[in-house]
C-alpha positions as a printed Julia matrix, in Angstrom:
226×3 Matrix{Float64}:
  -85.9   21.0    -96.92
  -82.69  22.31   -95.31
  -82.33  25.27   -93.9
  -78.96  26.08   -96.16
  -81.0   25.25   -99.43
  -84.06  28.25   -98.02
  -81.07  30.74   -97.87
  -79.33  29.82  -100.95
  -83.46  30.58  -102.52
  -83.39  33.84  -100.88
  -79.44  34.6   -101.93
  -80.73  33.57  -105.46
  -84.04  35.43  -105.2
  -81.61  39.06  -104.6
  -79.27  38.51  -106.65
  -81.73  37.92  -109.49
  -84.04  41.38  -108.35
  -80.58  43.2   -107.78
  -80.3   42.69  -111.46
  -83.38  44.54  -112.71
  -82.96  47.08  -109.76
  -79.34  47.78  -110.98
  -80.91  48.64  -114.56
  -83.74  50.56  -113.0
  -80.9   52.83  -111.78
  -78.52  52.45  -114.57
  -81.49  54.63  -116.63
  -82.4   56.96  -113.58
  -85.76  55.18  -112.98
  -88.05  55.27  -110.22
  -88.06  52.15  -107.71
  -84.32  51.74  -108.2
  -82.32  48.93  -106.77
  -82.91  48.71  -103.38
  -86.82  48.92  -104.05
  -86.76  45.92  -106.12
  -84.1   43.56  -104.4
  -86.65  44.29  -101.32
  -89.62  43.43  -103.12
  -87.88  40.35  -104.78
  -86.17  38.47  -101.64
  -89.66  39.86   -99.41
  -91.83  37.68  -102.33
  -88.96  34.66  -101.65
  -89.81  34.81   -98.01
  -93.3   34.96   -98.13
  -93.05  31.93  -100.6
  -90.94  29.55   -98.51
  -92.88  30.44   -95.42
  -96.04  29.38   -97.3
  -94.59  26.52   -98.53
  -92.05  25.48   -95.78
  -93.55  27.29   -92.32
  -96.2   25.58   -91.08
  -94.46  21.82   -91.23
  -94.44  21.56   -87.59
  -98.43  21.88   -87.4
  -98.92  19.25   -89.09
 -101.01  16.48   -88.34
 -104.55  14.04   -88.56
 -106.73  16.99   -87.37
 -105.01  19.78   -88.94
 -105.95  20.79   -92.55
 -104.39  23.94   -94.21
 -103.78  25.37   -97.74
  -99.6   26.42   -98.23
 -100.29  28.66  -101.05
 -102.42  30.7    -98.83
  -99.6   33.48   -97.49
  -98.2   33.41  -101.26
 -101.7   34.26  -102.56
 -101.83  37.67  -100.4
  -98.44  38.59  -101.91
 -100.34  39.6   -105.59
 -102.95  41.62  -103.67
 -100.17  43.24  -101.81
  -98.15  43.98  -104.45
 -100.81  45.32  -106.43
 -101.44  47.71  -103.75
  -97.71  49.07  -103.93
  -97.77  49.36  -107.73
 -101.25  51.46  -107.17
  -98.88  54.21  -104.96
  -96.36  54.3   -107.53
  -98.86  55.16  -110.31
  -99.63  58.86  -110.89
 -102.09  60.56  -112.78
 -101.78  64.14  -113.87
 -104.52  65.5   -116.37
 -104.35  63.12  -119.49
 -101.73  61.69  -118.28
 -100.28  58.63  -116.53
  -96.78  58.06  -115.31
  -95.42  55.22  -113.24
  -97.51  52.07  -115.74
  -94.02  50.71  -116.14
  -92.53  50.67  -112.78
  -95.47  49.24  -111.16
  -95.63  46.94  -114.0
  -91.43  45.98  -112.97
  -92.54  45.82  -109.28
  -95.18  43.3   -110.07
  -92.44  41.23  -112.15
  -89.88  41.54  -109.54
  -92.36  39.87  -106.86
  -93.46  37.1   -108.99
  -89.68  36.43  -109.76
  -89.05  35.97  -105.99
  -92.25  33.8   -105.58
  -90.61  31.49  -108.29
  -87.15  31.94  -106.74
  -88.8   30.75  -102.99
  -91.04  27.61  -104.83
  -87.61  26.14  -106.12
  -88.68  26.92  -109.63
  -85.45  28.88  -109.99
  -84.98  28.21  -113.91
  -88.54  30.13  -113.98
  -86.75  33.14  -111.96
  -83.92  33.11  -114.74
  -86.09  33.39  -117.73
  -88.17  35.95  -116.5
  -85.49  38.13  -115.37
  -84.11  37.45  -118.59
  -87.73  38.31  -120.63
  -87.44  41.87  -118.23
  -84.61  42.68  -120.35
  -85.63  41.99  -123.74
  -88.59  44.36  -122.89
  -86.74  46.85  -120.94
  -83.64  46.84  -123.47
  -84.98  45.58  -126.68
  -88.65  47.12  -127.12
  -87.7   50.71  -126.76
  -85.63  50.27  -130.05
  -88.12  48.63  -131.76
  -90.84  51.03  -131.24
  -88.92  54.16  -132.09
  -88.7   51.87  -136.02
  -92.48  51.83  -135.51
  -94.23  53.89  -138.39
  -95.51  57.5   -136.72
  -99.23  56.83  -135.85
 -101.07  59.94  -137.18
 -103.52  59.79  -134.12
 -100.55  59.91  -131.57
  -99.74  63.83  -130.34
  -96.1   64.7   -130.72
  -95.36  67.03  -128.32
  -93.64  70.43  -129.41
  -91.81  73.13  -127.84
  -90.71  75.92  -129.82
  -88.75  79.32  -128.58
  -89.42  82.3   -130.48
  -88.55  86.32  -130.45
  -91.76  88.06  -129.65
  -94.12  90.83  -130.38
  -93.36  89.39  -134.34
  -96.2   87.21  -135.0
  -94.23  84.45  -134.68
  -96.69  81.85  -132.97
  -98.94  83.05  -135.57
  -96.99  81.91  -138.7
  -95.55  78.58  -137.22
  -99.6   77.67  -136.8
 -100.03  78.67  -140.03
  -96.8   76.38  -140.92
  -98.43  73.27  -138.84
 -101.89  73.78  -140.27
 -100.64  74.17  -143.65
  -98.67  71.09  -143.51
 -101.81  69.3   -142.53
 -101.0   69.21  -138.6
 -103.48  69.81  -135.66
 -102.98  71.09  -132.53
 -104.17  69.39  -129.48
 -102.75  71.79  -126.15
 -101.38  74.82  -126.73
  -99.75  76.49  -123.38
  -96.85  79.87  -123.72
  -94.54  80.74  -121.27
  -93.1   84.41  -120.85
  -90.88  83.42  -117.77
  -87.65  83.07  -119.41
  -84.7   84.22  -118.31
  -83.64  86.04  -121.87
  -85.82  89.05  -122.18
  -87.55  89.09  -125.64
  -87.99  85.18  -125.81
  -90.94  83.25  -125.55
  -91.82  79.45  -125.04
  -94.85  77.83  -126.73
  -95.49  74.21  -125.68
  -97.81  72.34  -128.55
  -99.57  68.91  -128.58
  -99.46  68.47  -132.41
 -101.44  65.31  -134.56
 -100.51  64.97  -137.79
  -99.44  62.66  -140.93
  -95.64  63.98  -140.78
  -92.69  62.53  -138.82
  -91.04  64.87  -135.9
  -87.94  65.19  -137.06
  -89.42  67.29  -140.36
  -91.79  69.06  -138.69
  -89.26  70.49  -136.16
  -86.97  71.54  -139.51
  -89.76  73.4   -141.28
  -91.03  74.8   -137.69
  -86.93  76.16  -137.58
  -86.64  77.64  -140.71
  -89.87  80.11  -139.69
  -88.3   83.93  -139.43
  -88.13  84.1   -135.53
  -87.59  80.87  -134.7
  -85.04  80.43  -132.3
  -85.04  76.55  -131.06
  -87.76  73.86  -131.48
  -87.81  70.6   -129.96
  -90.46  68.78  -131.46
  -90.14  64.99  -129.19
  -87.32  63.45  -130.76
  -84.59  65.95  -130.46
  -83.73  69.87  -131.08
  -83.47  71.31  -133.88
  -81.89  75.63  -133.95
């Protein structure tokens, strides 16, 4: 194996992890371009130095296994998409770009093996799930055990809050969190952040939250409604 072919695999292995990174930052998402071309031409290194490094040691007495450097880089890996994970509460950010991180790395292994038609499909499979699954969930049916979250502005001291939880309640809705914030700027105004479960789609329940006397903006997940 020349040493012209190992660089065009590493060339290969960026260009194919600048890619992805370049859509990571295209939609303002963590571990942006840099992050991932590093992690995908680091995988192609580690690859052809399992594969390719340790030709000069061989001989009668000497026994070794090549894939044993490319076996640590899933471990290590792993171990970078752990720091990237957070979890606040009941919630977990980060699932995805750990999830692209671990991609990105096996791409590079692939790219450094030689198995560069591998590389291509995957990076291409990255994009039908990046690009093409977001669209297809939002067509997805509301589940009526998924919370919607809800953030609704309102003029106090009128009993507002009260009669837009009568307004969920009545509508068959329950609410999961329930948190109000008197910070805002405009005196008089009040924000009310709701975890809602219900039967109804967002987009109605923001317009019969709205048309509550009081009211002044709701944003109930897929938009805002005034």
């Amino acid at each position: 194996m020349t040493d012209g072919v190992l660089v065009a695999r590493i060339a290969i292995a960026l260009g194919l992890s600048s890619v992805i990174g370049l859509e990571r930052e295209f939609r303002r998402k963590s571990a942006g371009l840099r992050t991932v071309a590093l992690v995908g031409v680091g995988a192609a290194v580690a690859m052809i130095i399992s594969k390719y490094g340790f030709a000069d040691v061989h001989g009668t007495n000497v026994s070794f296994d090549p894939s044993r450097v490319a076996a640590q880089i899933v471990s290590g890996i792993g171990f970078l998409g752990a720091g990237i994970i957070f979890v606040r509460r009941d919630s977990v950010s980060g699932l995805t770009t750990a999830a692209v991180i671990w991609l990105t790395a096996m791409i590079g292994m692939a790219v450094g093996a030689g198995l560069v038609a591998v590389a291509a499909a995957a990076t291409a499979t990255h994009f039908v799930v990046a690009v093409g699954y977001p669209a297809c969930v939002k067509r997805l049916p509301h589940s009526p055990w998924a919370p919607v979250p809800v953030t609704v502005e309102y003029v106090d001291q009128r009993g507002v809050l009260r009669d837009v939880l009568g307004e969920l309640t009545g509508r068959g809705f329950a609410v999961s969190h329930l948190s109000v914030d008197r910070s805002l700027d405009a005196p008089g105004r009040v924000a009310v952040a709701l975890h809602v479960m219900g039967k109804g789609t967002p987009a109605n329940l923001a317009t019969a939250i709205a048309a509550v006397d009081g009211v002044l903006s709701v944003d109930a997940g897929e938009g805002e409604s005034s």
